[in-house]
C-alpha positions as CSV (number, residue, x, y, z in Angstrom):
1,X,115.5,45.8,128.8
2,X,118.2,44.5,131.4
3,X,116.7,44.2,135.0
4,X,118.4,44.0,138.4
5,X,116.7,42.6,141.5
6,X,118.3,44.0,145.0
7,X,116.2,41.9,146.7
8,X,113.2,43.4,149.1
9,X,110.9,43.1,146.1
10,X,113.2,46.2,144.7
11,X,113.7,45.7,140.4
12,X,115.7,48.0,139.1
13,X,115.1,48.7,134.6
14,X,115.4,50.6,131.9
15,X,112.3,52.0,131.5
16,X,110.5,52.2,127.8
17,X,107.2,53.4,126.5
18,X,104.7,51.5,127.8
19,X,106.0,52.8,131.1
20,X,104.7,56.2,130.2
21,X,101.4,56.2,132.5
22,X,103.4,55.8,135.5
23,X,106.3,57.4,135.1
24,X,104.2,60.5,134.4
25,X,102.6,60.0,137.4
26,X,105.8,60.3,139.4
27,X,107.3,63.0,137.1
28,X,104.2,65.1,138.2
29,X,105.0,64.3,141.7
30,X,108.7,65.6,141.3
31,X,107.6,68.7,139.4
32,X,105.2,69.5,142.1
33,X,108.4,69.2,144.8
34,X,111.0,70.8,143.0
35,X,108.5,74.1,142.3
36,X,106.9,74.4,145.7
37,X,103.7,73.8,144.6
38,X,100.9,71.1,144.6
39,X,101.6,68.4,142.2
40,X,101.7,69.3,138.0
41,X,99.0,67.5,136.0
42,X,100.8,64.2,135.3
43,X,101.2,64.5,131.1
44,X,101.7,61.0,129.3
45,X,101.8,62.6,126.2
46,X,105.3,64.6,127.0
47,X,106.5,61.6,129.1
48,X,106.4,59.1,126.1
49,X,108.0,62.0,123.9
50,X,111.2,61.9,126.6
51,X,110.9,58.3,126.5
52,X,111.6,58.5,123.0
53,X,114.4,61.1,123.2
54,X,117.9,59.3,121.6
55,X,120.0,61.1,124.3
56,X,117.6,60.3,127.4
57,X,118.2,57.0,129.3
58,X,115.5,56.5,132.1
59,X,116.1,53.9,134.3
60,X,113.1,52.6,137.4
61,X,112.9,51.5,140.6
62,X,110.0,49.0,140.9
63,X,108.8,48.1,144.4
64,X,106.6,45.1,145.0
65,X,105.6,45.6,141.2
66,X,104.8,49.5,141.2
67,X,106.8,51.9,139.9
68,X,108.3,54.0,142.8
69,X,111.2,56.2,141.8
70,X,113.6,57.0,138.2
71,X,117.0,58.2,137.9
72,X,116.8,60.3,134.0
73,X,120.7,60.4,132.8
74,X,122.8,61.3,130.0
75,X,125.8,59.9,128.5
76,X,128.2,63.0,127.6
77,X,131.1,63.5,126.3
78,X,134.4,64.9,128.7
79,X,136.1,67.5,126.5
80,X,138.7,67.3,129.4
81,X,139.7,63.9,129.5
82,X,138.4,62.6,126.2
83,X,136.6,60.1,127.2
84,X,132.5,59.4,128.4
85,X,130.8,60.6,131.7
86,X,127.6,60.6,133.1
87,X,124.9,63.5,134.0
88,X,122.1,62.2,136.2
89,X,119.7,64.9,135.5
90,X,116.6,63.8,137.9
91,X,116.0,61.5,140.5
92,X,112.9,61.2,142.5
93,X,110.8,58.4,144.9
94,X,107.9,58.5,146.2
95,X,107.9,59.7,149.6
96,X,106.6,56.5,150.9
97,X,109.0,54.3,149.5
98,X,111.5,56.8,151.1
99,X,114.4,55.1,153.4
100,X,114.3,51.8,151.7
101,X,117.5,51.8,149.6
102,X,115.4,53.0,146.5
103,X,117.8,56.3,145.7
104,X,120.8,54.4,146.0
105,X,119.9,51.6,144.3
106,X,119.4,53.8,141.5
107,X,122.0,55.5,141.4
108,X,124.4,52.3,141.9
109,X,122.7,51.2,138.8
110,X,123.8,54.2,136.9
111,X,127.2,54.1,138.4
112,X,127.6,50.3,137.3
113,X,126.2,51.4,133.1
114,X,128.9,54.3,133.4
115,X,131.5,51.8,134.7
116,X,130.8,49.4,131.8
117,X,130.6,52.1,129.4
118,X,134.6,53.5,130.7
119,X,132.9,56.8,131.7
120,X,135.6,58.9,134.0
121,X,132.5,60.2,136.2
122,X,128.7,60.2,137.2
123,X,128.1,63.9,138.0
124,X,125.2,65.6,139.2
125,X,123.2,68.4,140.6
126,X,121.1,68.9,143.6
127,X,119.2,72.0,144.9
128,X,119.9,73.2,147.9
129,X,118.3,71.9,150.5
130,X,117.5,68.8,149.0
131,X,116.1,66.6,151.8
132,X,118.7,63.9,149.6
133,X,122.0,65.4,150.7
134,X,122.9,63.0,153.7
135,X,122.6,60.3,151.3
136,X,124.7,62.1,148.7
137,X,127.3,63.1,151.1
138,X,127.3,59.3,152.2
139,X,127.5,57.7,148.8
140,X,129.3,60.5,146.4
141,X,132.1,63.4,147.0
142,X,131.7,66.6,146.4
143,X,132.4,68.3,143.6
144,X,134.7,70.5,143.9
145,X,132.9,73.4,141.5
146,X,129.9,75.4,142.0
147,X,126.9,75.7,139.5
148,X,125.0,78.4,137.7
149,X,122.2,78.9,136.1
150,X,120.6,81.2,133.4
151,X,117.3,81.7,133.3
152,X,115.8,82.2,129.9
153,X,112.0,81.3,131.3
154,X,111.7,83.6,134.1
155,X,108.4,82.0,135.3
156,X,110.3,78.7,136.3
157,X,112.3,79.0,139.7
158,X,113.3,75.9,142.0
């Protein structure tokens, strides 16, 4: 399990099964913000299962020793250029370790995997709105495509 410390009592890590409890803590907490809605039950039971998952990398932000925020990414093929790249799927802190470098930490660490794994890109996706965007627009470009969505379970909407 490679860990980096950024210094602040920030350690950044891949993050394996017996970080289930936690994480689904904070995955409850994101749930809970992307829907609108009070936070979901938190579910260690489905959070050990995506643990688990062979395509699912999860890495965490530890802050003073307590898991405060994830970055859940993918490492995809590029049917374009033939080579690797990088989907962060989901990112989420805990609002009160907000504005402390936690986000971009993250994501730096996901950057630096994707550089040493040759991919041609991290991409990703953010709702709109996101209360994230200025430190997107700071840290990334936009993309210069638009994204769409089916929705096969009607009952899910963020």
């Amino acid at each position: 399990m490679a860990v980096n410390e950024t210094g602040g009592g920030l350690v950044l890590r891949r993050l394996g099964p017996d970080d289930a409890e936690p994480l689904a803590a904070l995955v409850a907490l994101y749930a809970g913000a992307l829907l609108g809605r009070a936070p979901e039950t938190p579910n260690p039971a489905y959070v050990k299962r995506l643990l688990a998952e062979p395509v699912v990398e999860i890495a965490g932000a530890d802050l003073d020793g307590r898991l405060v925020g994830f970055a859940l990414y993918y490492d995809l093929p590029e049917a374009i250029s033939g080579r690797r790249a990088g989907q962060l799927d989901d990112l989420f802190v805990l609002p009160e370790a907000r504005g402390r470098g936690v986000a971009q930490s993250l994501i730096a660490r996901v950057v630096n995997e994707g550089k040493a794994r040759g991919w041609i890109h991290l991409r990703w996706m953010v709702p709109d709105g996101s209360p994230a965007g200025a430190l997107y627009d700071r840290i990334a470009e936009r993309a210069p495509w638009r994204n769409y969505v089916v929705r096969i379970d009607q009952t899910m909407k963020w």
